[in-house]
C-alpha positions in Angstrom: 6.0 -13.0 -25.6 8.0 -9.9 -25.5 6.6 -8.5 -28.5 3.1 -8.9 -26.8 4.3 -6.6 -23.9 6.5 -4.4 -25.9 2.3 -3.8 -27.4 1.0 -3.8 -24.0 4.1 -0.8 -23.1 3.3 0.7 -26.5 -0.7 1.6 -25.2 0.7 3.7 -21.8 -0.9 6.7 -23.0 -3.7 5.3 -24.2 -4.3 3.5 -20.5 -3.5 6.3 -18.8 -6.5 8.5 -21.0 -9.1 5.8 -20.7 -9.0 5.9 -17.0 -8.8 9.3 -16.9 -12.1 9.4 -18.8 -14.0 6.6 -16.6 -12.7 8.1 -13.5 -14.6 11.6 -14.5 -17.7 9.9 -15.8 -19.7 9.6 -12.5 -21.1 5.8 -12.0 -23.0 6.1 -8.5 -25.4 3.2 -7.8 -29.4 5.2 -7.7 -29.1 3.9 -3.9 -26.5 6.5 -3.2 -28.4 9.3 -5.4 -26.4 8.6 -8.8 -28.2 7.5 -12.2 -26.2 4.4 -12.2 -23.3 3.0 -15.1 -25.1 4.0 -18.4 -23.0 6.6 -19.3 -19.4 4.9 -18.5 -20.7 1.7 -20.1 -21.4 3.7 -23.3 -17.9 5.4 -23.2 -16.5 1.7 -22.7 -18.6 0.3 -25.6 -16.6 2.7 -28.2 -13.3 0.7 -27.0 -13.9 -2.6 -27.5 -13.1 -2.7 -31.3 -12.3 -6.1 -32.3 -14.2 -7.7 -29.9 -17.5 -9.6 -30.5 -19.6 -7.4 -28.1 -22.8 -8.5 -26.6 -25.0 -6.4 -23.7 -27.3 -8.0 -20.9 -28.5 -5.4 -19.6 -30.6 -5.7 -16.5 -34.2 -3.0 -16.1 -33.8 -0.9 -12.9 -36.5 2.1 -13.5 -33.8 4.2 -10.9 -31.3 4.1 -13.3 -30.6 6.6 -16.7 -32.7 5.4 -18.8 -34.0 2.7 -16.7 -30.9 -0.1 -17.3 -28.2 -1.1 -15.7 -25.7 -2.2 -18.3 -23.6 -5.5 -18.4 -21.0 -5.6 -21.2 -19.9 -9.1 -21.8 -16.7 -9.0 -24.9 -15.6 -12.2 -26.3 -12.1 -12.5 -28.2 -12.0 -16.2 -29.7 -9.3 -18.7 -28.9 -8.1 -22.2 -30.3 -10.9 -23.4 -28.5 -14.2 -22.8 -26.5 -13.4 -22.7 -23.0 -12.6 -19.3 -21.8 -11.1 -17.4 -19.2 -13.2 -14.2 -18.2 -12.0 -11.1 -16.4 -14.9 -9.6 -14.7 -14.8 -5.9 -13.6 -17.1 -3.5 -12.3 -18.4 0.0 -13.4 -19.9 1.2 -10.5 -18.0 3.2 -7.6 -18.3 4.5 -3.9 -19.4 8.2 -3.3 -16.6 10.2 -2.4 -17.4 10.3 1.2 -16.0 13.9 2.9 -14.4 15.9 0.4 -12.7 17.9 2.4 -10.1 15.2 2.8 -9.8 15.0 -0.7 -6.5 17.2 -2.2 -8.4 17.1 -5.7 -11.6 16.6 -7.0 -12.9 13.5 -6.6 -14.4 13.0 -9.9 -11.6 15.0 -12.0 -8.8 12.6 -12.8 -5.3 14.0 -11.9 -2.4 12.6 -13.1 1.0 12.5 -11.0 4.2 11.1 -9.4 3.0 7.8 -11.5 -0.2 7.2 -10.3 -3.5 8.2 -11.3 -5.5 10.0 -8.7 -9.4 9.8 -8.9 -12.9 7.6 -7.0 -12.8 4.6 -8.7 -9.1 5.0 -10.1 -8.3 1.4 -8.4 -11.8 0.4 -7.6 -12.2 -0.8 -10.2 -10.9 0.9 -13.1 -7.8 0.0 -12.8 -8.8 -3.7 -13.9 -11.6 -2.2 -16.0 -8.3 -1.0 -18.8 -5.9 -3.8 -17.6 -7.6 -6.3 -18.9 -9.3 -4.6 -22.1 -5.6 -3.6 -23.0 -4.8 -6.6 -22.4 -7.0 -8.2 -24.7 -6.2 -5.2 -27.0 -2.4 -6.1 -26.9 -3.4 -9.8 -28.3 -5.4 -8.6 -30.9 -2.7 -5.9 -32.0 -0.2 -9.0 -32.2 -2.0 -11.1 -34.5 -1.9 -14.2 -31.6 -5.0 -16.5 -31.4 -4.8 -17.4 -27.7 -5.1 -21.4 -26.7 -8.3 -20.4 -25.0 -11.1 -18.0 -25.5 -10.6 -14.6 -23.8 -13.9 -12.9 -22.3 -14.4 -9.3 -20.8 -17.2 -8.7 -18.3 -18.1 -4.9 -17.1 -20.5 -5.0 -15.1 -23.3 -3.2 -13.3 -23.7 -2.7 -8.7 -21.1 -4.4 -7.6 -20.8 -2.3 -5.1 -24.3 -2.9 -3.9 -25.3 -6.1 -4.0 -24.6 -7.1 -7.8 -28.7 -8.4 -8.4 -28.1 -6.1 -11.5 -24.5 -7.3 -12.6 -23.8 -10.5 -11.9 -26.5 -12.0 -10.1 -27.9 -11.2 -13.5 -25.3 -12.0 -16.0 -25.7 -15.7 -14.1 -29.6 -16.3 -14.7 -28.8 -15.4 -18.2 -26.8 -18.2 -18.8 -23.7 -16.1 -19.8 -21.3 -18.8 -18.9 -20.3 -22.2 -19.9 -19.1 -25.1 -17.6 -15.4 -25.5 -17.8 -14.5 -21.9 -17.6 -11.8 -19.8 -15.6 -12.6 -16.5 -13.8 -10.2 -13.6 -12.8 -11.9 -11.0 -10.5 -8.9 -8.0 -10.4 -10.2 -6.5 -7.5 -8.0 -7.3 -4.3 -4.5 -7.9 -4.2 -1.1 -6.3 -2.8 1.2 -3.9 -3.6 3.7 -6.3 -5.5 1.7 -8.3 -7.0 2.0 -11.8 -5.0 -1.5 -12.4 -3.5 -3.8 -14.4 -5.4 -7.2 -14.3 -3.2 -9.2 -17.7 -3.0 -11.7 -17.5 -0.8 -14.1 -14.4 1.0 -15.3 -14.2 4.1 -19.5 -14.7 4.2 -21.3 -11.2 4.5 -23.9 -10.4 6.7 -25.9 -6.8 6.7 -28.3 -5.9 9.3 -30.7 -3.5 9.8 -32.4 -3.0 13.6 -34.9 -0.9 14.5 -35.1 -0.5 18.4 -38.2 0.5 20.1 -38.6 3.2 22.9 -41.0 5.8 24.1 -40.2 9.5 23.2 -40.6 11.5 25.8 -39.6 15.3 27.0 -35.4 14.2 28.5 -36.5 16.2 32.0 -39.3 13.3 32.7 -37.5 9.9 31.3 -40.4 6.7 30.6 -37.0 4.7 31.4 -37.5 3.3 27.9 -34.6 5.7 26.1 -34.3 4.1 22.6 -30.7 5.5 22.2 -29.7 3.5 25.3 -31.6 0.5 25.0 -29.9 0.5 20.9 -26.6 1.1 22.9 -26.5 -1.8 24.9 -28.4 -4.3 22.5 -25.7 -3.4 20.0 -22.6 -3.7 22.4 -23.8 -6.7 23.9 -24.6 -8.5 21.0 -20.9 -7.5 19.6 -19.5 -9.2 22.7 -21.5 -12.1 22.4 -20.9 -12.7 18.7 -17.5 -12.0 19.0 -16.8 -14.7 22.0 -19.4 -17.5 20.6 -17.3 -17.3 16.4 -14.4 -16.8 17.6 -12.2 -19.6 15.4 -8.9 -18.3 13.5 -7.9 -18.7 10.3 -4.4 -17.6 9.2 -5.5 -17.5 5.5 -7.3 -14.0 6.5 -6.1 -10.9 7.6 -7.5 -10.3 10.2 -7.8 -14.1 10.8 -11.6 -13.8 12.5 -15.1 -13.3 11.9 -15.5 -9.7 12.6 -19.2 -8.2 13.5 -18.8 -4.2 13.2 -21.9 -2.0 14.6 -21.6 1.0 11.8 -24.4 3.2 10.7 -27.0 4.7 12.6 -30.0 6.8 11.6 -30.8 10.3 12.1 -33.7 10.0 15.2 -34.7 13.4 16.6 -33.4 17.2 16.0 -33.5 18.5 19.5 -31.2 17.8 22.1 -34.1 17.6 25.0 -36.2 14.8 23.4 -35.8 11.2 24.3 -36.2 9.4 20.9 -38.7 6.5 20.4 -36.9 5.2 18.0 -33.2 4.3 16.9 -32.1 2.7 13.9 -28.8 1.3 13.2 -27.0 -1.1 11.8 -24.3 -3.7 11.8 -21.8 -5.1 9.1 -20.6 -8.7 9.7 -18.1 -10.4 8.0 -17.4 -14.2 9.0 -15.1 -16.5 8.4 -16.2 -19.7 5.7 -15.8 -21.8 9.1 -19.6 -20.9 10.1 -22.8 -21.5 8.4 -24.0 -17.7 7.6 -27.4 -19.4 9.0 -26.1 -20.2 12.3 -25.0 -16.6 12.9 -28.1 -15.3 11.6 -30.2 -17.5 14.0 -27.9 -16.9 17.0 -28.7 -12.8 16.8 -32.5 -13.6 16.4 -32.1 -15.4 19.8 -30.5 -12.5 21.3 -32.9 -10.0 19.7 -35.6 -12.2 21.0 -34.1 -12.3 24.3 -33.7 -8.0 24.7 -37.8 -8.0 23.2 -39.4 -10.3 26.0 -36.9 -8.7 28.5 -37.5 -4.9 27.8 -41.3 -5.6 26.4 -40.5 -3.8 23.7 -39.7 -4.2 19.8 -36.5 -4.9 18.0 -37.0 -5.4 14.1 -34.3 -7.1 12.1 -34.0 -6.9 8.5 -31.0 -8.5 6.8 -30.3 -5.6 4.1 -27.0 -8.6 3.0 -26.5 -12.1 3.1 -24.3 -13.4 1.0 -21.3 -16.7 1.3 -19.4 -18.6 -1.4 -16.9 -21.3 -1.2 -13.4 -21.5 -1.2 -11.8 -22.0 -4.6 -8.9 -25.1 -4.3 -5.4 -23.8 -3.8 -4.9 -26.2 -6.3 -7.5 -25.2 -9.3 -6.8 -24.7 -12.9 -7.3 -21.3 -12.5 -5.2 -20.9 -9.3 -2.3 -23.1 -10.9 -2.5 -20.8 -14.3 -2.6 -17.6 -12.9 -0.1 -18.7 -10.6 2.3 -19.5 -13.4 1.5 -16.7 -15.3 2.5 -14.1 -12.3 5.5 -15.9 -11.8 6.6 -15.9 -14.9 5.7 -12.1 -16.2 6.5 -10.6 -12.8 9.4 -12.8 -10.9 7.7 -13.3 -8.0 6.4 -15.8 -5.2 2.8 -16.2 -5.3 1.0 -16.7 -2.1 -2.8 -17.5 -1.6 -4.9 -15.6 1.0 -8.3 -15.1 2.1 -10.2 -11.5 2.3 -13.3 -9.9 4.2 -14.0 -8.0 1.6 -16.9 -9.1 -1.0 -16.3 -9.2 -4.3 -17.9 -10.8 -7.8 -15.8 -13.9 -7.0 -18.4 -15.0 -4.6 -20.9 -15.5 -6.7 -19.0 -16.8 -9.0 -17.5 -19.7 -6.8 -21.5 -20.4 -5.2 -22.1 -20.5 -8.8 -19.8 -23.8 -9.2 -17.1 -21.7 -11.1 -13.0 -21.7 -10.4 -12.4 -18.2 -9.5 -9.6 -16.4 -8.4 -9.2 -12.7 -7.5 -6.1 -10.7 -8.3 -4.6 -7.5 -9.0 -1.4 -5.5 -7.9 -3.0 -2.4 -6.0 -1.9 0.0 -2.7 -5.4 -0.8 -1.1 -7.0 2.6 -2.1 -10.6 1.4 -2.1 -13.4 3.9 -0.8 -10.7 5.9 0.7 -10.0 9.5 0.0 -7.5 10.2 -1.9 -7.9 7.0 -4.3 -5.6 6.5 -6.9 -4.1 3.5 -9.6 -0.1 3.2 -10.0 0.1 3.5 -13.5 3.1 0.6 -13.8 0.9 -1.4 -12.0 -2.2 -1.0 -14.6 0.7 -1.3 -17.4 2.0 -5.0 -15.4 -1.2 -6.4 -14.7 -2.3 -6.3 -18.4 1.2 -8.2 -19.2 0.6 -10.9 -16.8 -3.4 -10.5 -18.6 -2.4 -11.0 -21.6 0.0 -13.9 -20.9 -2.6 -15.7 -18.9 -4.5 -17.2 -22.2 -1.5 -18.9 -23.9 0.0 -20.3 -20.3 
């Protein structure tokens, strides 16, 4: 095996370019005002020589060109059964770029990392696990198992064109592994099993607009106010079980966006719309939660004689994979072995392709050796880390 990561070593450069590019090849989702991923996916596409290359991609009229693009590349093994690294093309916005030092979409290089939106989320395991797969090839080695390579489309919102797709198509076979890089820690030692449910909400809350001198006592700012603050209290004291496999270890239910409603200062607005992001722990039946803020909505309607509207904008839950899984028990060996260290399994509130994956009846396990840049200003990749995580990568199909 050291010859395969003296190869892995030998493409530094070579990583450090290809993220350079996809970091400066803007990938927005059409909900955030970008075309969407044709343009990286096309980049991608001229990489993958020696692959067995096949596209799904999904119709979005939004998007350039109307597609969302799912690149799905196969390197084959001893035998059928393969292990598939699943990435994603898309990335954030860039949020307030004044607290960015460089430009968010022009890849800067220095100190060892590579600075950039979308440098760690997720093109970091967008070129670990292609060189990866590129290192086995340039060896010569036919891996025990098959190797796959999934880029995919809107991870970021919602996946219905990336893998929600990819799995009515039938991509996948029974019996296969899946590694998801995209959570981890800053050594390497966290191999994520399971995700907290998510849960999106939209409210619209009801008022009468009126001049603010001469009140109707029916301020939709306030009334949205104290909805929101007492249904956070509420939901917070009636989920409020622990589990130490998360951090933090409970459900959390986050009020977060609201709406523009008036210009003026001296309007009272008849309307307020805003919006809150729960995350729960796999203790709870998404449904329960979802009926229990219906009864509270219900409750603040017939009280105030006046409308709330709910709209769940995300709903999505998976299970937990088994600490003792094949894929848990290989990748586990495999970081180990490559990287010397002790592997511990954790739970996150993030969301992630896993998800879907595991409600999909498929071993999954998420990992990756990152400083936790994601959707922050400022984002960058460690370029060792890119360089270690294809080692362990390419290990993983002969453990």
């Amino acid at each position: 095996m050291m010859e395969l990561f003296s190869i892995v070593e030998s493409f530094r450069d070579e990583i450090v370019e290809t993220l350079s590019n996809l970091i400066e090849i803007k990938a927005l989702s059409p909900e955030w005002g970008g075309e969407g991923e044709y343009d990286k996916a096309e980049y991608l596409m001229t990489k993958l020589g020696g692959l067995e290359v096949e596209r799904y991609d999904a119709e979005d009229s939004r998007a350039k060109f109307g597609i969302r693009p799912n690149i799905v590349a196969r390197l084959h093994g001893k035998t059928d059964k393969t292990i598939w690294f699943v990435s994603h093309l898309d990335v954030v916005p860039e949020g307030d770029p004044k607290l960015w030092e460089t430009d968010p979409f022009k890849a800067v290089v220095k100190n060892g990392r590579i600075y950039g939106r979308g440098s760690e989320d997720n093109g970091q395991a967008i070129v670990s696990t292609l060189y990866a797969a590129k290192s086995i090839i340039k060896a010569g080695l036919k891996p025990e198992c098959s190797i796959g390579l999934v880029f995919v489309a809107d991870e970021e919102t919602g996946s219905k064109y990336g893998i929600q797709h990819l799995l009515k198509k039938n991509v996948f076979s029974k019996g296969d592994l899946f590694i998801v890089p995209d959570a981890g820690s800053p050594n390497g030692n966290v191999i994520e099993i399971a995700e907290k449910s998510i849960l999106w909400i939209k409210f619209k809350i009801h008022g009468i607009q009126a001049h603010a001198s001469t009140p109707k006592n029916l301020n939709a700012a306030r009334r949205a106010m104290k909805f929101l603050m007492d249904l956070d209290e509420k939901l917070h004291s009636k989920f409020n079980l622990t589990n130490n496999l998360f951090n933090p270890p409970i459900s959390t239910f986050e009020p977060t966006k609201r709406e523009k409603n008036i210009d003026n200062i001296n309007t009272i607005p008849g309307l307020d719309v805003s919006y809150m992001d729960c995350r729960i722990l796999p203790n709870y039946d998404i449904e329960e939660v979802v009926n229990f803020i219906e009864d509270v909505r219900k409750f603040y309607e017939i009280r105030d004689n006046a409308k709330i509207e709910m709209e769940i904008i995300q709903k999505e839950s998976s299970p937990m994979t088994p600490e003792d899984s094949e894929v848990v028990e290989k990748l586990k060996a495999a970081i180990e072995k490559v990287r010397g260290v002790k592997v511990e399994l954790k739970g996150i509130g993030g969301n992630t392709c896993a998800a879907f994956f595991r409600k999909a009846g498929f071993e999954t396990a998420v990992w990756s050796t990152i400083d936790g840049m994601a959707h922050q200003p400022n984002e960058y990749a460690v370029i060792d880390n890119i360089v270690n995580d294809a080692k362990v990568f390419a290990f993983l199909p002969f453990v």
